[in-house]
N, C-alpha and C positions, 0 to 999 in steps of 0.2 A: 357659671359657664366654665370656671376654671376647675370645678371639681368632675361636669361631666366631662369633659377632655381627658383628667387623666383615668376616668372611668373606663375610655374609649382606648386608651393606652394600655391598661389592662386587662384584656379577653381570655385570659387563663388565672383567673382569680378563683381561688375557693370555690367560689360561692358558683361563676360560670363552670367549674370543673363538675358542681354537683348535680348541675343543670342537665349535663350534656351528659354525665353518665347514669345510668339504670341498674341498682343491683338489684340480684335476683330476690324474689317474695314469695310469699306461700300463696300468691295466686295462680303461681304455676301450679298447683297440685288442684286448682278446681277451675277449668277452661269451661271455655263457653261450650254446650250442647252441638254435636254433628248430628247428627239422628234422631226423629223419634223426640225431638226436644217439647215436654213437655206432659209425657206418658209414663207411666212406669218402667217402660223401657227404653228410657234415654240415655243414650250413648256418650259421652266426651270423648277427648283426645287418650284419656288413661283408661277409659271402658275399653277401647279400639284396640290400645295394645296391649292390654289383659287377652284380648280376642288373639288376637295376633300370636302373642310367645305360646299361647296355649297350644295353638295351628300350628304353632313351629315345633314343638314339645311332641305332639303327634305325629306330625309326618317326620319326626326325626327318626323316632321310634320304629316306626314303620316299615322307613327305609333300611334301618340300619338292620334290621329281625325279618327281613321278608323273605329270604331265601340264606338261613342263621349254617356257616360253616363247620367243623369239627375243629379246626384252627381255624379261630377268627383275622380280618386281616380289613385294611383298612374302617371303613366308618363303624364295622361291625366290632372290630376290638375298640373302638373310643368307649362307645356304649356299653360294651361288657364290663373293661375296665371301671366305668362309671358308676355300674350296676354292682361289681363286685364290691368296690370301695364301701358302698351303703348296707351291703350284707355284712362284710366280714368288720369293719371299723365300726358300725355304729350297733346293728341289730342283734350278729351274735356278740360282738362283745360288749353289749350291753346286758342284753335279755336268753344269753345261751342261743346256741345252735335249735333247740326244739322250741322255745318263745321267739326265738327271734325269727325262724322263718314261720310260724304261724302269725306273726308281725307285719312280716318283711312290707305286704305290699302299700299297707296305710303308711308307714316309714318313708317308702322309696315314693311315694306320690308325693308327700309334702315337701322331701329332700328335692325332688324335681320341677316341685311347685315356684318352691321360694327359692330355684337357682333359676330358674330361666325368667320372673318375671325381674327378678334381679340385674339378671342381663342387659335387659333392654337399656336402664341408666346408662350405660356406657357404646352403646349401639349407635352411628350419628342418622342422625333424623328422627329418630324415637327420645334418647338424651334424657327416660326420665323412668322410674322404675315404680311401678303399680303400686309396688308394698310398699312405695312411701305416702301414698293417703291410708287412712285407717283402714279403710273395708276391707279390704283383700286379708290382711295379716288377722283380724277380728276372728274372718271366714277359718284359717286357718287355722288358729289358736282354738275357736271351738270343734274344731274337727279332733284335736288331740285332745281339749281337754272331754267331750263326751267318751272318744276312746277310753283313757283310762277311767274311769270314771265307771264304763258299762262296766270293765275287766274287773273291777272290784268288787263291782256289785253284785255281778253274775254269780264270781265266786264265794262272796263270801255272804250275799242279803245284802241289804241298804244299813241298816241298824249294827251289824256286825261292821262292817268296812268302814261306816261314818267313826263308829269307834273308835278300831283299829287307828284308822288316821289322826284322830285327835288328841288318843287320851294315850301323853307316855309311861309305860312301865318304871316298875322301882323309884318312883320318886315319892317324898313326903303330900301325904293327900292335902296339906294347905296351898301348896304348888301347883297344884290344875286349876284351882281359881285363875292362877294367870297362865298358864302351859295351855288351858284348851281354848280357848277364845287366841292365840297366837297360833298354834297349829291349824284351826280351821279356819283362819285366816290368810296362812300360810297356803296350806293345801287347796282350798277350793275357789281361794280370791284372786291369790297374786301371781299364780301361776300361771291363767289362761289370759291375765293383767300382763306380766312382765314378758310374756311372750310374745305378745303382740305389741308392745313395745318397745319393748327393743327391737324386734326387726322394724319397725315404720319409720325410729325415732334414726337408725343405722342410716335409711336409705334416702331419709328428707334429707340428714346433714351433706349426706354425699352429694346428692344432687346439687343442695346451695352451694359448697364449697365449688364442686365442678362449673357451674354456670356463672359463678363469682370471677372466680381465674378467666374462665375463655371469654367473658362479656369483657373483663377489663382488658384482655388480650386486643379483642376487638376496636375497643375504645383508644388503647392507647397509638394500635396502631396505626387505624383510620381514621381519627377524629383529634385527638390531642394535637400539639404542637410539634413541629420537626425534634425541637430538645428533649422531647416528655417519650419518645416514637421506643427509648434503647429500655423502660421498662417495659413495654410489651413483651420484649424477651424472657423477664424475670418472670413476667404470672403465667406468659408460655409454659417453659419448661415446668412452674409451678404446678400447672393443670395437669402435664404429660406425666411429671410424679405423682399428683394425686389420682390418676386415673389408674395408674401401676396401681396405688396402694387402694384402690378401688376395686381393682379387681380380687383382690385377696377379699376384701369384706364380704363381696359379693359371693364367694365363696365359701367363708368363716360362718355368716348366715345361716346359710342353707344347711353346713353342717350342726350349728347349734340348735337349731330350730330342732331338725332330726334329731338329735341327740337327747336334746331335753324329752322332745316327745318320747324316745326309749327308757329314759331313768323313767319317767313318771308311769310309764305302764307298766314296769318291774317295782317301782314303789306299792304300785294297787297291786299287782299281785302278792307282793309281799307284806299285804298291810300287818297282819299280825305280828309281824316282827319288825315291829316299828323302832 
């Protein structure tokens, strides 16, 4: 009797602390079916807002080019601005002015892809971003890797370009025993591997981190004890920082992503000079 009393005496114990707060899981990255549940075309909460930024990505577009100025000025110059950054920063000076706008527009679709599904993480009532389950970023990474991949081929044959890419020059011929099996490993695995990885692996942690902070936000300030109430404050502001440093990722992303996809289609075309 005497031990549940001071049981009762204690309602902010560990163990009730664990009880009463919920951190976030990777069930958030697979919700129950809205749609369609059960068909090939069944919907979740992360299908909807794939649907969604994409609607937004178009009618952004649309509005912002529907009636295009000689001096752009409001939404029209965000979008130029936006449009120029991915020409001049990643395509020409990646792949030259005549590669890189024969490029441009596979370039500027994935840079716009993986910036606005990005988005939505930070957006409140959405709160969670596409490219943090696998599919989406998959979809992507095979979009650049068949790009480069045809450019190689095109140009040089399949047999010449597979080559080109594996086998390096001037080195002693006991050296490709292990140089080719690491290059076309390198080149044909890990690239449409580490691409899509990285961006999923970027935008699951952001998510945990961010719904980590505002759920203990939550907690501490709605549910804990009057004493427990003054760190709410600290994982507050904690979350307001990481959502600043969130948007830089969200950012960083979209430009890496671009960016790899330009090296690697200036790599296939310049396989021979590996």
């Amino acid at each position: 009797m005497a031990s549940a009393a001071r049981t009762r005496e204690r309602p902010l114990s560990v163990t009730n602390l664990a009880a009463e707060f919920h951190p976030p899981s990777l069930s958030d990255f697979f919700p129950p079916a809205v749609l369609f549940e059960g068909t090939p075309f069944e919907l979740d909460r992360l299908m909807l807002i794939r649907i969604l930024m994409t609607l937004v990505l178009v009618v952004l577009f649309a509005v912002a080019m529907r009636g295009p100025k000689v001096v752009p000025r409001g939404l029209q110059n965000v979008v130029e601005y936006m449009l120029d950054f991915v020409k001049v920063q990643i395509a020409d000076e990646i792949l030259g002015k005549e590669q890189g706008k024969r490029f441009l527009p596979i370039i500027m679709t994935i840079f716009f892809a993986v910036l606005f599904m990005n988005l939505s993480g930070i957006i409140p009532f959405l709160n969670i971003s596409p490219n943090a389950r696998i599919g989406m970023p998959i979809v992507l990474a095979l979009i650049a890797y068949v790009t480069f991949n045809y450019v190689g081929i095109k140009k040089y044959g399949f047999f010449k370009y597979v080559k080109s890419s594996v086998v390096v020059p001037d080195v002693p011929p006991a050296l490709h025993i292990i140089l080719i099996p690491i290059e076309f490993i390198s080149t044909f695995i890990l690239r449409p591997f580490t691409l899509t990885v990285r961006l999923m692996a970027n935008m699951l942690a952001g998510h945990l981190m961010l719904v980590l902070f505002f759920s203990a936000t939550q907690f501490f300030f709605f549910q804990a004890a009057a004493g427990m109430k003054i760190f709410g404050l600290f994982s507050l502001a904690a979350g307001f920082g990481f959502t600043l440093f969130e948007m830089l990722v969200i950012g960083l992303q979209a430009y890496v992503f671009a960016l790899l996809t330009a090296v690697y289609i200036d790599l296939a075309l310049h396989a021979d000079s590996h």
